[in-house]
C-alpha positions as CSV (number, residue, x, y, z in Angstrom):
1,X,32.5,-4.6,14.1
2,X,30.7,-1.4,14.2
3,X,31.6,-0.9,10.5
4,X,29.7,-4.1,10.0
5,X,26.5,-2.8,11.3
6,X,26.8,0.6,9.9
7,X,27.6,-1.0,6.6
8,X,24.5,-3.2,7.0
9,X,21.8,-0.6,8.3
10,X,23.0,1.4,5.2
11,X,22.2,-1.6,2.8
12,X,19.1,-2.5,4.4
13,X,18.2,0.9,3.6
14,X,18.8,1.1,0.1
15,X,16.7,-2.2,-0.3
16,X,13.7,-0.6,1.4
17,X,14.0,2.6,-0.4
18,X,14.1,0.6,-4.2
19,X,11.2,-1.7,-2.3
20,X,9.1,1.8,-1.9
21,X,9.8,2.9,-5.0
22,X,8.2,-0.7,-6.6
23,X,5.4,-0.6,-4.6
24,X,4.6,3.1,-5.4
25,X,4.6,2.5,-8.8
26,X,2.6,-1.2,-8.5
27,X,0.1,1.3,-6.9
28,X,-0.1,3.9,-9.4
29,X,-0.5,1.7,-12.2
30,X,-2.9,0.0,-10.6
31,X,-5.0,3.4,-9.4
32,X,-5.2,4.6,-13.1
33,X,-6.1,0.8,-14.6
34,X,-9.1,1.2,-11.9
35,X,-10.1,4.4,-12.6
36,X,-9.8,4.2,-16.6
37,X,-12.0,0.9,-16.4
38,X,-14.2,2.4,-14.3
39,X,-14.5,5.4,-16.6
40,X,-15.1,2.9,-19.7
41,X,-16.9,0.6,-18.3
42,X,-19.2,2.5,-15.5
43,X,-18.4,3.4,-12.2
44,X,-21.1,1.2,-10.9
45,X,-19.7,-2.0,-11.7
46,X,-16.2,-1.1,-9.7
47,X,-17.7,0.8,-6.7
48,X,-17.6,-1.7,-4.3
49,X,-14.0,-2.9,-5.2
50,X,-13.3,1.1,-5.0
51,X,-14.7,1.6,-1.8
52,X,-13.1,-1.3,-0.6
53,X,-9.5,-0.4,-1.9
54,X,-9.7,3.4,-0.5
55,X,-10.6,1.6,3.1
56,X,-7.5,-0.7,2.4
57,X,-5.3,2.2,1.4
58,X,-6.5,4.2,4.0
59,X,-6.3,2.3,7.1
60,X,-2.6,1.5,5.9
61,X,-1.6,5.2,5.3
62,X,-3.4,6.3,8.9
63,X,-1.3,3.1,10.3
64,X,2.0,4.8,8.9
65,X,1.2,7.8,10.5
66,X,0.6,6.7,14.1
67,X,3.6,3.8,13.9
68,X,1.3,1.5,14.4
69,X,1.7,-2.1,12.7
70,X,-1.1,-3.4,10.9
71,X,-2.5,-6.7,12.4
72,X,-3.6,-9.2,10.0
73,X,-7.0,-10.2,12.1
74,X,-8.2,-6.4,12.0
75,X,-6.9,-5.8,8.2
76,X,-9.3,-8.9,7.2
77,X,-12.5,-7.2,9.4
78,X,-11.7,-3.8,7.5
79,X,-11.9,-5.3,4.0
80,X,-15.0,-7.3,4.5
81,X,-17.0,-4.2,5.9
């Protein structure tokens, strides 16, 4: 039975890693769509969705770092300020 679990921790892992990987990428191409429209088009007609987004990404990275888990009441406050 232990070979079970230690079986199914391992696949679980793999899935979160490939999951990462996705979701690093989804964030890079969106990062570089952002900035090359803003570039194109003017800075000033992105900087609120900019600001907004670094919050967003920020709060989420500062949330990894202190193990907390990110409620979904507080994530909506942080996006509308």
């Amino acid at each position: 039975m232990s070979e079970r679990f230690d079986e199914s921790a391992s696949k679980s892992s793999l899935v979160v890693k490939d999951a990462r990987t996705e979701l690093d990428n989804a964030y890079t191409v969106i990062t570089e769509r952002l900035c090359a429209l803003a570039l194109v088009e003017g800075a000033s007609s992105y900087e609120s969705f900019i600001k907004t987004w670094n919050a967003v990404v920020e709060k989420y990275a500062l949330s990894l770092k202190t193990g907390k888990k990110n409620d979904k009441a507080d994530e909506t406050k942080t996006v509308e300020e």
